[in-house]
N, C-alpha and C positions, 0 to 999 in steps of 0.2 A: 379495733383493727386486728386483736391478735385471733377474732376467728374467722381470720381471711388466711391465714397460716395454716400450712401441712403440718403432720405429725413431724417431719424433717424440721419446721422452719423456714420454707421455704412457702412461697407465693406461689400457688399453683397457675392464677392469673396472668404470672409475667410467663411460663413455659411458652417455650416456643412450640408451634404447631410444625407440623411435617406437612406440608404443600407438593401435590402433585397437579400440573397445569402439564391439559393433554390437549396437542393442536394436532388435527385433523384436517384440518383445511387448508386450499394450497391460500398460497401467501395475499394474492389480491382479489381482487370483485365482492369482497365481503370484509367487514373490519374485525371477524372472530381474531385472525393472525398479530396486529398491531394490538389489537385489546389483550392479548393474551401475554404480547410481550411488555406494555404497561402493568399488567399484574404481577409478573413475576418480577420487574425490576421494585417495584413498591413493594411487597412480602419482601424478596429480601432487603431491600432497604431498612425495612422496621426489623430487621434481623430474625426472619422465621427460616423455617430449612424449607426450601426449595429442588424439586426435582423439576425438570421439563421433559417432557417427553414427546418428540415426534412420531406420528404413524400414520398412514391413508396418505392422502394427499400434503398431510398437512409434512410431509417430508421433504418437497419442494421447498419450502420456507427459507428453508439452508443450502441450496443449491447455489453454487458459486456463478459469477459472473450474470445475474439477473437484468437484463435490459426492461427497465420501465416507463422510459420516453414515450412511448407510443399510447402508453396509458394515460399518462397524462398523472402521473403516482410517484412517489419517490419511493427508490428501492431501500427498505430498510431492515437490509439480509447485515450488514455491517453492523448491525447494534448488537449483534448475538455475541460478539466479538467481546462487549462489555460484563456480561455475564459472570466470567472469571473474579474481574475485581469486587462484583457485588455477592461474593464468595456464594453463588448457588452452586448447592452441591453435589449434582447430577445432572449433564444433559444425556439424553438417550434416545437413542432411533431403534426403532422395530427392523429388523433385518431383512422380516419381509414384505415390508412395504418398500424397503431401497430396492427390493431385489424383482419386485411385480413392474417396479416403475423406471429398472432399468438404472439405475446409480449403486454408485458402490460409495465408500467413505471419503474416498480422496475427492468426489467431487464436492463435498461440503464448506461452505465455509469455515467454519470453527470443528477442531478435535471434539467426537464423540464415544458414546459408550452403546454398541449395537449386543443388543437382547432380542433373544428369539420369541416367538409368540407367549410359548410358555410362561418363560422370566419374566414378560412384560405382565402377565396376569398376576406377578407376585409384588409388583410394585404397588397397582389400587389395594391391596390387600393392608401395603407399609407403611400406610400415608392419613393423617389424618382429617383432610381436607381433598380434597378431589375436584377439579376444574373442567370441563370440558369444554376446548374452541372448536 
C-alpha cells in the first residue's frame, strides 16, 4: 500500500477531481439537461468540486416560472435550487447567451455567476474533467 502514497503521504486516488458539466441544450425534448443535472448532483455527492456551467440554449434550463403540462414532462428547474446544499461550487451563465436570448439574471431561478465569453474559455482550461450536455 505504501506505494499508492505521494511524496506528501497523501493518496493521490482519493483527490478530488475539478468537474466542469457544460449544458447547452434548452431544458426538454432531449434528456442531455436531466442527465446532466444527475451528474452533477452524484460528483458532488461523492465530494468532487463541481462547476455547472450554462450557455446556448442550454441557458433556458434556469428560466423561472417554466410551464410543462402541455408536454406531458415535469418541470425540474426547481432542483437547481438544491445545488447549494450539495456544496457545488460554481454555477455560471455565459452573459451572452442570456443576452442573444433576451434574459437577464433576475429571470433565473437560482443566484448565478455571469462570465463573459472570454472568462468562460478560462474555465475548460481550470477543470479537470470536462462534461458536455
Amino acid at each position: 500500500m505504501a506505494d499508492s502514497l505521494s511524496a506528501d503521504g497523501s493518496n493521490p486516488l482519493q483527490k478530488a477531481k475539478r468537474f466542469l458539466c457544460i449544458n447547452r441544450r434548452a431544458p426538454y425534448g432531449t434528456i442531455y439537461a436531466l442527465e446532466s443535472l444527475e451528474v452533477v448532483l452524484a460528483a458532488a455527492a461523492f465530494e468532487q468540486r463541481v462547476t455547472v456551467l450554462f450557455m446556448d440554449d442550454g441557458v433556458f434550463q434556469l428560466v423561472k416560472g417554466q410551464e410543462t403540462g402541455a408536454l406531458g414532462v415535469k418541470n425540474f428547474s426547481p432542483t437547481y435550487k438544491a445545488l447549494e446544499s450539495y456544496e457545488v461550487e460554481r454555477i455560471v451563465v455565459e452573459r451572452e447567451s442570456l443576452e442573444r436570448r433576451g434574459l437577464a439574471p433576475k429571470d433565473l431561478v437560482i443566484p448565478v455567476e455571469i462570465l463573459g465569453e472570454s472568462e468562460v474559455s478560462g474555465l475548460f482550461e481550470s477543470h479537470d474533467i470536462l462534461l458536455n450536455f
